[in-house]
Structures are given as C-alpha cells and as structure tokens.
N, C-alpha and C positions, 0 to 999 in steps of 0.2 A: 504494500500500500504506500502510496507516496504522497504525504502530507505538506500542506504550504500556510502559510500565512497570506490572511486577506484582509486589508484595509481601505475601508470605504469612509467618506468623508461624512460626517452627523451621527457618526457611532459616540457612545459613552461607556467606561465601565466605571465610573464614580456611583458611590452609595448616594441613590437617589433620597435620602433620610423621607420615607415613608413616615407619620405618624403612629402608626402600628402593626407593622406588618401580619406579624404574628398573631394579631388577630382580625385581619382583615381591613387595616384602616391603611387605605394607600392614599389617602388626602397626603401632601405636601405639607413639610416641615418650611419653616422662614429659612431660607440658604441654601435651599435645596440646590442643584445642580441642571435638575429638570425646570425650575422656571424659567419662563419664556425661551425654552432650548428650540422649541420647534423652529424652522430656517422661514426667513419672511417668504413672504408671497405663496402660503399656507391658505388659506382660505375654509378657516373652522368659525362659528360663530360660538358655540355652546357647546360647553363640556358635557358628558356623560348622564350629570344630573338635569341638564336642560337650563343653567345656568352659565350667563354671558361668559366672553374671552376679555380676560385684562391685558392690555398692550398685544405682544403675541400669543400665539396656546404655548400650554406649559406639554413634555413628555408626558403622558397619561392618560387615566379617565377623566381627573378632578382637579381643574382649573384652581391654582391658589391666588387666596383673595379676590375670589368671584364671589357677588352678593346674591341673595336668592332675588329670583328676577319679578317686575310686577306681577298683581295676583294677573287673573283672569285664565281660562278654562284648567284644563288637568294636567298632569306631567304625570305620567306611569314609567317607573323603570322596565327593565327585560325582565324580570322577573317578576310583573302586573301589582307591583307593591305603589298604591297612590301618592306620590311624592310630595302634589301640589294640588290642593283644592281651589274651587272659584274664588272664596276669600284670600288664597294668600296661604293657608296656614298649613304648616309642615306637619304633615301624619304619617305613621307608619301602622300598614295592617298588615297582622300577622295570621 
C-alpha cells in the first residue's frame, strides 16, 4: 500500500473548544478557532437552529453569538422537536 500526505487549503486540526462535547453541546466556546472560519463568499444565512449568520458562518451547526431570531411561524429541528413557537418562545418537547 502506498500512503501520501494530502493538503488542501481550509483544513483545520485545532480543538474547535466545543462547549461540551461529551455531552452533546457542540455550540462554540469564545476563541474558538471555528468562528467565522468559513472562506467569504459562503453564502449560508442560518445556522442549524434557524438562527441568523454573525459576520461570516462559523465551522459547524451552531453559529456563535447568533441571537434567537424574530418570533413568527415555527422552526422544527430534524429531529421534529419545536424549537420556535409563533410567540417567540423557546420549547422543547420530548
């Protein structure tokens, strides 16, 4: 087998410092490595949650320092859990 090395430009191996990996919290940490890494001219509006892009997107699902966005209709994640009611208000059903 004949093994090479491959570098491509926009790679990272820096500890993206998740908030908790270990239990599922991959929101961004402040100093992360992954904010705003994504290369301009990206064209993402809304991170994962269905909350807005600050400056560029960051590497991820979950935009750091993204605010929960005006109320009005629903936001369901992939897994049909209600994120967002018509008022605004953050629920989770289990």
């Amino acid at each position: 087998m004949n093994l090479e090395t491959v570098t491509t430009a926009g790679n990272t191996t820096s500890n993206p410092l998740f908030v908790d990996a270990a239990e599922g919290n991959f929101e961004l940490q402040s100093g992360s490595p992954a904010i705003n890494a994504i290369l301009a001219g990206v064209d993402i509006a809304y991170d994962f949650r269905g909350w807005p892009i600050v400056e560029l997107p960051d590497i991820g699902a979950y935009e750091y320092g993204a605010t929960v966005p005006a109320a009005g209709g629903m936001l369901i994640d992939a897994s049909g859990v209600l994120l967002r009611s018509v008022e605004g208000t953050l629920l989770k059903i289990e």
